[in-house]
N, C-alpha and C positions, 0 to 999 in steps of 0.2 A: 662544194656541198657543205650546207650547215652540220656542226659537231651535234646539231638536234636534230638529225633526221631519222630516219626509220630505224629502229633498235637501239639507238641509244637514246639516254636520258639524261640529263645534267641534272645534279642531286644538290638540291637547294640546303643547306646547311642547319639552316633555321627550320626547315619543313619536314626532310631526309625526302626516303624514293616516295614516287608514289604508293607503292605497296605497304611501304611504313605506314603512309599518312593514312590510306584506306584501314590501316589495322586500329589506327589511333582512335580514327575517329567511330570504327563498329566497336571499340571497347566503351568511347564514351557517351554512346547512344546505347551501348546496352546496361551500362552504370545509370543512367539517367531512366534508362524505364526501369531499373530495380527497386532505384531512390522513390517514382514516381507510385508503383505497386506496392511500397511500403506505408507512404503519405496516403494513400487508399485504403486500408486498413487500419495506421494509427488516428486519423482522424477521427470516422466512429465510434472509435473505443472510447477515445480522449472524450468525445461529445458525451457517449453513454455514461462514462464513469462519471464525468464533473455532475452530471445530472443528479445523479445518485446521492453522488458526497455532498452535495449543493443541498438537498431536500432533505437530508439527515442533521444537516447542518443547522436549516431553519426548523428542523422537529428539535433537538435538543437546546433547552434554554442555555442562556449566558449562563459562563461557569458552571454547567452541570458536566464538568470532562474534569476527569484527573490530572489534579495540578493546573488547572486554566489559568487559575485569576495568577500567579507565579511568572509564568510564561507569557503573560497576554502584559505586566507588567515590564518585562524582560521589551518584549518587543517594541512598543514604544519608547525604550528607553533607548533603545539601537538606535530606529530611526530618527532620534534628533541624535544622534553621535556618541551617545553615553556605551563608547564599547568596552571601556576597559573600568571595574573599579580599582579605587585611589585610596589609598590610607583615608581613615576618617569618614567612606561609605559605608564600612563591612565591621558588622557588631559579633559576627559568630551568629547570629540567628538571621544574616539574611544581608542582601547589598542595597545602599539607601537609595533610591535616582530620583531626578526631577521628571514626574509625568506630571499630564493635567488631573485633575480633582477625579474625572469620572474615569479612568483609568485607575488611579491609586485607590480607589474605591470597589474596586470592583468584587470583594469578597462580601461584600452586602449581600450580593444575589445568590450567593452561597444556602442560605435558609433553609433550602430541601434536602439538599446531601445528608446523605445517611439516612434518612427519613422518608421509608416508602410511603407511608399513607400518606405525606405532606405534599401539596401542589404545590407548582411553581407560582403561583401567585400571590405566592408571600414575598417574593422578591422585589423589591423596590424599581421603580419609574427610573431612568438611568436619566436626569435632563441633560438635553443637548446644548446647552451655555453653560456646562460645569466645566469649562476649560481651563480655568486657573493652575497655573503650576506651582503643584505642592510636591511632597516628596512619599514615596512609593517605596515597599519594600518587596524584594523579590531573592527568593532561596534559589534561581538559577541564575544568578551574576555572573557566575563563572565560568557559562555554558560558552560555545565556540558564537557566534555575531551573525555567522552565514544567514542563518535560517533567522532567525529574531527582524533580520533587516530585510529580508523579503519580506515577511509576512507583517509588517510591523508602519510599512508604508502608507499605506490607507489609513491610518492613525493622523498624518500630515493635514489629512485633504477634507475629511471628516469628524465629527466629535459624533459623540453616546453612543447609545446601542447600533444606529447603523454602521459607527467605524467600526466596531467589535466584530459584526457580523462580517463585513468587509473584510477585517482581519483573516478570520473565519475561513472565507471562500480562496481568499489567496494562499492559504495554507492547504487546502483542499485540491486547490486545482494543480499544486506542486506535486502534489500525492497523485493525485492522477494522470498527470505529463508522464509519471517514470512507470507506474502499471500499466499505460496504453503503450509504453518504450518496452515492457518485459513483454507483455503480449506481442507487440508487430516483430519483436527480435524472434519469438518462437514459432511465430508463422512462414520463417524462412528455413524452418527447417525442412530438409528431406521429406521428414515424415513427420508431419506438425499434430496430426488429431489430438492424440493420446498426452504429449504434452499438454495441448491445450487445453484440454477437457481436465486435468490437474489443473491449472492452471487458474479455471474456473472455478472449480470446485475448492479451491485455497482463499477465492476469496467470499468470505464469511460474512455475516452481516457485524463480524467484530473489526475484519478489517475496513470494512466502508464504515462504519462509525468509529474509529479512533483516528480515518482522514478529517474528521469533521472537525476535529476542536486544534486548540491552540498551542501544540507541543509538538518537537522535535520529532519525538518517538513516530510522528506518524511518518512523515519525511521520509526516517529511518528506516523504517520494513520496506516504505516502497519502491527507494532508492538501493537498498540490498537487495531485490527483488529486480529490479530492470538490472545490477552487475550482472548477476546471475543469469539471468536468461540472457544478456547481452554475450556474456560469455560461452555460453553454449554454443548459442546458433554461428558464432565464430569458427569455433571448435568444431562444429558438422560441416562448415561449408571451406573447411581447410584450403579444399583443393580449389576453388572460385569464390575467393573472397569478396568480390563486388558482388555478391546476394547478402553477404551478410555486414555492410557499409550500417546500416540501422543497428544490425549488434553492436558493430565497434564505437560510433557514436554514443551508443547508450553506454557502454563500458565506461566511457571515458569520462562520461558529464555524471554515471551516475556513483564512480567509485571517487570521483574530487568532494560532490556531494556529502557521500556518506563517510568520509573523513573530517565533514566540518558539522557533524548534527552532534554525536555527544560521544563522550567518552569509551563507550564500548561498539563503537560502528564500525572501528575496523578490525574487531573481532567478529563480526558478520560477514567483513569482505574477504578474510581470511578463510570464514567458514564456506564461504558461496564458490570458490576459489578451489578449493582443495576438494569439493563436491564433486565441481565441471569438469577436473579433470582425470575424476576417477572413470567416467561415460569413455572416455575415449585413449586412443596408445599415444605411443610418444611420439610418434611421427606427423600424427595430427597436431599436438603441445609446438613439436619445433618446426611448423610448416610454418604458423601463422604471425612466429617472429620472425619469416624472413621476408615478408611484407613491410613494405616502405611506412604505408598508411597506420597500419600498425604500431608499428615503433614512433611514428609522428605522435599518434593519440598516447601512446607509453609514456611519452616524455612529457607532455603535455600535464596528462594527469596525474604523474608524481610531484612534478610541481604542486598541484593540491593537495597531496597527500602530505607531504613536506610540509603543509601551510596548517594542514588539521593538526602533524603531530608537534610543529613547533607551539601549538597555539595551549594544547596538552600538557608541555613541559615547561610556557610560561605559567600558567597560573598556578602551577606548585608551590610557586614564590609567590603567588598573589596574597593582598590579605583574608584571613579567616572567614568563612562565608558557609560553613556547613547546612545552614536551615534547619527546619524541625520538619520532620515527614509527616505529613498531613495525617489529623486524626483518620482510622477505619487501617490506614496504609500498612505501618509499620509496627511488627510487633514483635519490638526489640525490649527483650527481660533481661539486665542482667548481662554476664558474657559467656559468650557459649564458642566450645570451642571450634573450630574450621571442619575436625571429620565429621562433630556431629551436626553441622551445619547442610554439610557433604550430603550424608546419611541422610537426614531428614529432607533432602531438597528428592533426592533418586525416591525414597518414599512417596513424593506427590508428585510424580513425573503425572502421574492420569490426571490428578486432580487440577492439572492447568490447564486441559485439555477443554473443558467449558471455557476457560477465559479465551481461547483459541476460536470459538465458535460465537459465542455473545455475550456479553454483561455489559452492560451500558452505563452511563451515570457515575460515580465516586466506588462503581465495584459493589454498587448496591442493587443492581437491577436485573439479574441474571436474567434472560432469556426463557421462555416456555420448554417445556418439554418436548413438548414436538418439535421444536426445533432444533435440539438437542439431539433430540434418535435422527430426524433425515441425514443431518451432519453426523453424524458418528457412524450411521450408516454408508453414508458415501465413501468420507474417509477410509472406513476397514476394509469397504470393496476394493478402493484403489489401493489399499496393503496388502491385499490377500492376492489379488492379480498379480501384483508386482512381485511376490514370493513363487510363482509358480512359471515364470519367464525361463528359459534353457537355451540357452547353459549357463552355469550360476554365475560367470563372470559378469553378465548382462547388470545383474545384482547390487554390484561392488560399490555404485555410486549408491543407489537409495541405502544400501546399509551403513556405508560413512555418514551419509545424511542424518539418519537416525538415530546412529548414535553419534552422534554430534546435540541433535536434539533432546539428548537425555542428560548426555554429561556435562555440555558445557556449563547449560546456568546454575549445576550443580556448584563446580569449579569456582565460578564467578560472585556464587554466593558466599561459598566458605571462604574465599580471600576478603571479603569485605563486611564477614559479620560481626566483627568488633569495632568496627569504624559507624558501619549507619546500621544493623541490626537484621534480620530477616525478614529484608526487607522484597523481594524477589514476586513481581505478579507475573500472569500469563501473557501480557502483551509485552511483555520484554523479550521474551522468547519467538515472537511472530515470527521476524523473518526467518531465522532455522525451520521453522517450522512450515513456513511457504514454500522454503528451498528444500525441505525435505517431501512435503505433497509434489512438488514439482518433479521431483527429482522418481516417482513412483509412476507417474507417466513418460517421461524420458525411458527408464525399464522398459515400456510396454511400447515404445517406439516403432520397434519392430515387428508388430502387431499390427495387419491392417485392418481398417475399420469400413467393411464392407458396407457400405451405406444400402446397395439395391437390395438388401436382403430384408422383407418387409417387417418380419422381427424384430430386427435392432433397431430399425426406425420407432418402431412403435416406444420400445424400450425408452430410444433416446425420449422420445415426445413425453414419456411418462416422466423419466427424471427429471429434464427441463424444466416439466408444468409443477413438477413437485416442489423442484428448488424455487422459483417463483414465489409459489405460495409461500416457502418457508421463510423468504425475505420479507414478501408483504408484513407477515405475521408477528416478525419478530420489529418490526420498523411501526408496527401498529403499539405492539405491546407497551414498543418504547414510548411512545406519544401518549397511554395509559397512564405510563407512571407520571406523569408531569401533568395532565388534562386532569382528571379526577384522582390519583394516585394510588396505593394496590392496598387497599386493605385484607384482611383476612376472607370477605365476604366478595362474591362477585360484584363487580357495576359496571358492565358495558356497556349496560344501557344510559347509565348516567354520562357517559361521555354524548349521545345526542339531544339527550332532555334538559341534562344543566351542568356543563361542564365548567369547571374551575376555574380554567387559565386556557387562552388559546396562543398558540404559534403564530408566526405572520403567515399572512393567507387560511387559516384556520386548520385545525387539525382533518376535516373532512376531503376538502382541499388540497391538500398536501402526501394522504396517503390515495386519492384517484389519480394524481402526477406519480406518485413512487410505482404504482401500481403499473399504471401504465408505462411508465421508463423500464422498469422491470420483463414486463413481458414483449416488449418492442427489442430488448436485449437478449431475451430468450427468442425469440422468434431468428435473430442475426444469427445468432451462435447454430440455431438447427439447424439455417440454411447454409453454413460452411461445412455443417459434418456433412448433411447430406442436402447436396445441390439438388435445384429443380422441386425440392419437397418445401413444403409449409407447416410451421409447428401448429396452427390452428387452420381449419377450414373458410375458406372465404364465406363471405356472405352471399356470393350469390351462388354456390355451390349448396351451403346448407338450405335455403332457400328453395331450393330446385328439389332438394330431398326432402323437403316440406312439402310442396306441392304434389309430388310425384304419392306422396303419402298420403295425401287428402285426393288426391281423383282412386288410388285404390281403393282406398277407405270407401268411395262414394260408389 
């Protein structure tokens, strides 16, 4: 009789029993439809958001972003190799490189900043044969290479204004790969609504317009923004960590990231860190270090964190390179000392709270009022909610959150205000401030959000269509300042009779695309909270109650 006949089995070494191989392989078809239900979700997102940043991006002119022309110099100086400067670059007011002519130029288009009633059409023609390489000055010489040389590439392959823009979108669509990574990682939670709908509501039309231009800082919020939520839905799916394979990739790619964008980013990863795991015990903290994949992705991305902080402690030694803070920025008197730097920063803890929400342009373009009350409205309700959760423990994470977002850049200001001045705006503060809105729907987690209850639908439908309007409005506004510019006196109307300066595709153009990405994302987001429902009525539905209204009528 064969030693393989009935009841026994010979146990292939390379395979193990069958039973094994049967468990192996329901583990890796059920890993593979987790991976595949995540890629189902972050696609969308990734589509909707690039859309968004993309068409903010063609509404704000060249150089009207804080710090562009610095940064946008910075980048092409990467991509031809210029990573390190060398004695004899760096004057103390800035590090010298070889770019081409319409790169080292590019503060020309400067003309509007600071200057609302001025259009952008005093900006000069950028020609595209100005390619000669001459020499460029840029106050972030010193900056870490990572991001300069991604965003920095289409500089290679393009000349003038379309390399810029190209520049532009490549920095945009970086910002968006890690907000569609914080989104798809908190869709795996347990209970994802209440996150989500924070999550949303965090992002502002200050955060889709500071993806647009050509600075680290944008990177940086979004990239501490996918650790964070990458980290959580880790942290909730403790006990079945192949749901949360999406989180732990985002951790990984987005905490190397954010160790190589600027010098205070891993005081964000510290902050998003110490947030995630206020939400949960310690048993969930040391479940997910005893995961293989885990600890792979740990080691992995200390390597990059090792790579940001080596990169930090060479250019101490670098030569001189301070810059001068761009006029409007910095308004350094004098030396003032660290408490009262302290003091005064806890003073305007509210007052950053608009930069939070909108200012567009050089910090000149604040945002309408209305959109101002929706957003300040939203926010309170998701802090007022999140204070009335029980038992107060639930609490513990949004209130580290917040006050993290009070004190730190306090902190951070007074150690540096006799070196660069008070200098401190509100988009330095975003991501605290992401991970603290986040962190007020996490609170409310345990809250379900009963979708069939025709109330909250309606509700929902009403804030959706509000928030909508309130992006259109403030992405229009923006296109004002630049199209006709804002003087004291209205002229809306001059933007269709005889506008100044137009965008590529035209200003009309651009906000019926905004408009529409807009409400094609709201219409997504209602059908998650509540399936099988429609945030607007079909056409042939309204239709049908048209009709049905004209034969009573008749």
């Amino acid at each position: 009789m064969s030693s393989t006949g009935a009841g026994i089995q010979k146990e292939d070494p390379q395979q193990g029993t069958p039973d094994r191989r049967s468990r192996i392989t329901a583990a890796g078809s059920a890993l593979f439809a987790d991976t595949r239900a995540g890629m189902r979700f972050f696609l969308p997102v990734f589509a909707l958001l690039s859309t968004l940043i993309t068409l903010w991006i063609l509404a704000t002119p060249l150089m009207a972003y804080p710090d562009e022309p610095a940064h946008t110099i910075k980048a092409a100086a990467v991509a031809r190799g210029q990573f390190f400067p060398s004695p004899g670059q760096s004057f103390g007011h800035g590090v010298h490189v070889q770019v081409p002519s319409y790169i080292a130029n590019v503060e020309s288009q400067m003309c509007f900043a600071f200057f609302k009633d001025r259009t952008a059409d005093c900006a000069p023609k950028i020609p595209l044969d100005d390619t000669t390489d001459t020499i460029g000055v840029t106050s972030a010489g010193l900056y870490n290479p990572l991001y300069y040389w991604l965003v920095g590439l289409p500089s290679l392959w393009l000349t003038g204004g379309p390399a810029i823009y190209a520049m532009r979108i490549a920095s945009g669509l970086l910002s968006a790969a890690a907000y569609a990574a914080a989104f798809t990682a908190l869709s795996r939670l347990r209970r994802p609504q209440w996150p989500l709908i924070a999550a949303t509501a965090a992002m502002t039309p200050m955060v889709l317009f500071l993806a647009s231009g050509i600075n680290p800082n944008s990177l940086e919020v979004a990239a501490a923004t996918a650790a964070f939520c990458g980290l959580v839905s880790i942290l909730d799916n403790s006990n079945q960590l192949r749901r949360a394979r999406p989180g732990v990739i985002a951790v990984g790619l987005a905490a190397a990231t954010l160790a190589n964008t600027r010098n205070v980013s891993l005081l964000w990863l510290l902050c998003g860190g110490v947030t995630a795991f206020m939400f949960f015990r310690r048993h969930h903290i040391a479940r997910i270090f005893r995961d293989r994949v885990v600890l792979i992705v740990c080691a992995i991305t200390a390597i990059g964190l090792l790579l940001g902080i080596a990169w930090n402690f060479l250019m101490l030694r670098a030569p001189a390179s301070a810059g001068e803070a761009p006029l409007g920025i910095s308004n350094f008197n004098g030396e003032v000392r660290p408490y009262n730097a302290f003091l005064t920063m806890m003073d305007r803890t509210f007052d950053y709270v608009s930069q939070y929400i909108g200012v567009a342009g050089w910090l000149d373009t604040p945002m309408p009022q209305g959109v101002y009350m929706f957003w300040n409205m939203v926010l309170i309700a998701m802090m007022l909610l999140a204070f009335t959760v029980r038992p107060y423990r639930l609490q513990l994470g949004f209130w580290v959150a917040l006050g993290l977002l009070i004190a730190v850049p306090a902190f951070v200001q007074a150690a540096i205000v006799n070196t660069s001045g008070m200098i401190w705006q509100g988009r330095y503060s975003l991501p605290i401030f992401i991970i603290a809105t986040i962190s007020a729907g996490l609170t409310l987690r345990t809250r379900r959000l009963t979708g069939f209850i025709p109330s909250h639908q309606r509700l929902g439908r009403v804030v959706i269509i509000a928030a909508c309007v309130s992006h259109v409005y403030a992405y229009l506004y923006a296109l004002r300042r630049y199209v006709v510019g804002l003087p004291d006196a209205g002229n809306w109307q001059t933007m269709f009779t005889v506008p100044s300066w137009q965008p590529p595709l035209s200003w009309e153009v651009l906000t019926a695309l905004f408009a529409a990405t807009v409400l094609a994302g709201g219409a997504y987001f209602y059908k998650f909270l509540f399936p099988d429902k429609q945030l607007l009525p079909s056409f042939p539905r309204v239709s049908n109650r048209i009709l049905l209204m004209l034969k009573r009528g008749s």
